[in-house]
N, C-alpha and C positions, 0 to 999 in steps of 0.2 A: 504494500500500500504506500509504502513511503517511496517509492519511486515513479509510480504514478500520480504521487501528488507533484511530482516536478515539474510533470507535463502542465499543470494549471497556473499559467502566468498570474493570476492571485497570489499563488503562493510567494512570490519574488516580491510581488509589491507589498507582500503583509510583512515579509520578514523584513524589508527595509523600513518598512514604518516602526516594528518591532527593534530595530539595530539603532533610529535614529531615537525613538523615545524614550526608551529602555536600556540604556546601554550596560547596566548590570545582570541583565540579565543573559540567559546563553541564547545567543541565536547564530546566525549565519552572518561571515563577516559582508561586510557594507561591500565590499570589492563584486564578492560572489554574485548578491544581488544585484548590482546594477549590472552587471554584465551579463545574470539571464535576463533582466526585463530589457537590456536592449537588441539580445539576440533575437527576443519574441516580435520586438518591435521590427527588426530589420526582415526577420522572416514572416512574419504574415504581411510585411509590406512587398515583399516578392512576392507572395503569391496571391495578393490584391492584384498589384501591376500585371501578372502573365493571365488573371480570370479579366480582368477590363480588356485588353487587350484580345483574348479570344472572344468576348462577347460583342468587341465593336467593331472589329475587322474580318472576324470570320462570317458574316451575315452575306 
């Protein structure tokens, strides 16, 4: 379960809000977090861009 929770970009932004507010407490370091929420970002913005792309040029 704990590795399918990795797949849920929630989880990145709750541990960073958890790392920034919290910071005695154990979470995931601030590096980790922002580097999966901007992978999340980078990749569904690819696969945004190639679905617009099939939907407005392949008609």
């Amino acid at each position: 379960m704990q590795i399918i929770t990795l797949i849920d970009p929630l989880t990145w932004i709750h541990e960073a809000i958890r790392a920034l507010m919290t910071p005695q407490t154990l979470s995931l370091p601030l590096f980790f977090t922002l580097t999966g929420i901007i992978v999340w970002i980078i990749g569904m913005g690819i696969i945004a861009m190639k679905r617009f792309d099939h939907m407005v040029y392949d008609h």
